[in-house]
C-alpha positions as CSV (number, residue, x, y, z in Angstrom):
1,X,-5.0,30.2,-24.2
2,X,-2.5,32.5,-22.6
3,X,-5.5,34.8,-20.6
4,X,-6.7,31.3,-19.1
5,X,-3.4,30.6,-18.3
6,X,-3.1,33.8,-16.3
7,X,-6.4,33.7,-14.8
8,X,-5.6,30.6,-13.5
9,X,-2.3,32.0,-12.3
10,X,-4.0,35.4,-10.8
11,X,-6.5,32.7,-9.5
12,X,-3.9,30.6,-7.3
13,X,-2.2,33.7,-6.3
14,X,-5.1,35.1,-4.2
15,X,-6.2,32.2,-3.2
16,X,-3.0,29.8,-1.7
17,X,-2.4,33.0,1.1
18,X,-5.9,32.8,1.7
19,X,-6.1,28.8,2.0
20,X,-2.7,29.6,4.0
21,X,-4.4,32.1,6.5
22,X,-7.1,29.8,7.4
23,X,-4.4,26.7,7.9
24,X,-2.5,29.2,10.3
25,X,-5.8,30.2,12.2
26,X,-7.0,26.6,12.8
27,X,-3.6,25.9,13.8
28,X,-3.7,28.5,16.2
29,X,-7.2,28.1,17.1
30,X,-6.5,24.2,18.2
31,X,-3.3,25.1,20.0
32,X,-5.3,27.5,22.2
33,X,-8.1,25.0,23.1
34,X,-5.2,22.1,23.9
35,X,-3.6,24.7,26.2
36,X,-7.0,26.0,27.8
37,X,-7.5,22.4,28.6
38,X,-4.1,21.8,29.9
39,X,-4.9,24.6,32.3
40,X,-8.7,23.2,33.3
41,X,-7.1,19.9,34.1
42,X,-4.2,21.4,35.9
43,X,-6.6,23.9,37.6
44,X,-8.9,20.8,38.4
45,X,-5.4,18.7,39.9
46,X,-4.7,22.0,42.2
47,X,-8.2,21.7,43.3
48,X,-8.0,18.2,44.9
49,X,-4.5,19.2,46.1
50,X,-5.8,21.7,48.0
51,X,-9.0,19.9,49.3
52,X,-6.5,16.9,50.6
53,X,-4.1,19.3,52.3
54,X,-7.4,20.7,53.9
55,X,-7.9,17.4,55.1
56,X,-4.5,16.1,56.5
57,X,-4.3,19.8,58.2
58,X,-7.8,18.7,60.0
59,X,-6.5,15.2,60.6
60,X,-3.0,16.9,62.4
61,X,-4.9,19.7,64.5
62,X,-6.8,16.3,65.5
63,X,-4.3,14.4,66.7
64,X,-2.2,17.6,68.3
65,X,-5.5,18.1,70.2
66,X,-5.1,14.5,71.5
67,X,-2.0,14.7,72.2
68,X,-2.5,17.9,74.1
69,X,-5.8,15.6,76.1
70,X,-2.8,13.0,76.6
71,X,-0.8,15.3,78.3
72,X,-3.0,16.8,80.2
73,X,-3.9,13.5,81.5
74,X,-0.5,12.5,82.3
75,X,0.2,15.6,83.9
76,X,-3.0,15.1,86.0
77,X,-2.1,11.8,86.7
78,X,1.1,12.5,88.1
């Protein structure tokens, strides 16, 4: 009775840190792939930034160039 008492005792003692290792590596493992896609999401937000501030620089060089034409008009007209 007493050796299946301490194999079952030398049993759970090599197996509980091993049960525990692979707890703490999932853990980590799922930590890493909410934080990778944190990053693709914020990496996908600085993307459109970018893109819009392309287009309102466009949209202002457009209307300086207008406004240059417009005073070069009113200059002309004068």
């Amino acid at each position: 009775m007493s050796d299946v008492l301490f194999q079952m005792i030398a049993f759970g003692s090599l197996t509980i840190p091993i049960l525990i290792t692979i707890i703490v590596v999932i853990f980590i493992v799922r930590i890493v792939r909410r934080m990778e896609r944190r990053a693709d999401e914020r990496l996908k937000l600085d993307k459109e930034n970018a893109q819009f501030q392309q287009q309102q620089m466009q949209a202002i060089q457009e209307l300086n160039l207008r406004l240059t034409n417009i005073e070069k008009l009113l200059k002309d007209v004068e």
